[in-house]
C-alpha positions in Angstrom: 85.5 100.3 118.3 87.8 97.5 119.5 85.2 95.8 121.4 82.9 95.8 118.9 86.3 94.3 116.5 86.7 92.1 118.8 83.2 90.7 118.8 83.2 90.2 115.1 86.4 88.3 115.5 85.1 86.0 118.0 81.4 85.1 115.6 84.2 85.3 112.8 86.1 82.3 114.4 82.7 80.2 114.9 81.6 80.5 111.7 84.5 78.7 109.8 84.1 80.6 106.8 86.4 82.8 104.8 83.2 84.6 103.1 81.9 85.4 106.4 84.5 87.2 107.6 85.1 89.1 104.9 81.6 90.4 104.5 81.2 91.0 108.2 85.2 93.0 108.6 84.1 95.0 105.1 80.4 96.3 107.0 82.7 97.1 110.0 84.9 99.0 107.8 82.5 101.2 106.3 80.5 101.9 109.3 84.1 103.1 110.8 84.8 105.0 108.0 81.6 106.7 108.2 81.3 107.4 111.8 81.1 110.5 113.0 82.9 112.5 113.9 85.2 111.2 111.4 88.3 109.3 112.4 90.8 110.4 110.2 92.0 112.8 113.4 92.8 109.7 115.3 95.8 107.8 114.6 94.8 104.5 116.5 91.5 104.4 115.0 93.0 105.0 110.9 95.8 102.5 111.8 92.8 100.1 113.1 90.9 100.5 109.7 94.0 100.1 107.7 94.9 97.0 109.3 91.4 96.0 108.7 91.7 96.6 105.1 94.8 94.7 104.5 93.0 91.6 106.6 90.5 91.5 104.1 92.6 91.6 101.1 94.6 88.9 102.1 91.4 86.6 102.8 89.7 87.9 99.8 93.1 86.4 97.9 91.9 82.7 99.0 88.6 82.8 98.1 86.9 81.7 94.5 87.8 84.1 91.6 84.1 85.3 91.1 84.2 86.3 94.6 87.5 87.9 94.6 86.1 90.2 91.8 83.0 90.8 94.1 84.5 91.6 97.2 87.2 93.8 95.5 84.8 96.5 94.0 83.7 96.7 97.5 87.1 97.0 99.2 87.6 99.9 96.3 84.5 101.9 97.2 85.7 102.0 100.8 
């Protein structure tokens, strides 16, 4: 799972682009969150998602108003 993270980050940081990387981080979250077996029995992988989660909050917060909106009701349904 980290290596995978890690590859997003990396396109992430080519791509210049604060939409990007939200879009990309929220499709890494809900494959995580629905990989089985489920990760809620490790702690490294739920602190990993978490951390995600609060990453793309705070980029979401910089974007355009109509996009915030967007990209919150899919932070919510994860």
């Amino acid at each position: 799972m980290r290596k995978i993270l890690r590859n997003i980050k990396k396109h992430i940081r080519y791509s210049k682009n604060k939409e990007t990387e939200v879009e990309l981080l929220i499709y890494y979250c809900s494959k995580l969150n629905s990989f089985s077996p489920s990760i809620t029995r490790n702690t490294a992988l739920v602190n990993l998602y978490q951390r995600q989660i609060v990453s793309i909050r705070k980029t979401v917060s910089s974007l355009h108003e109509d996009l915030q909106y967007d990209f919150g009701l899919q932070i919510e349904e994860l």
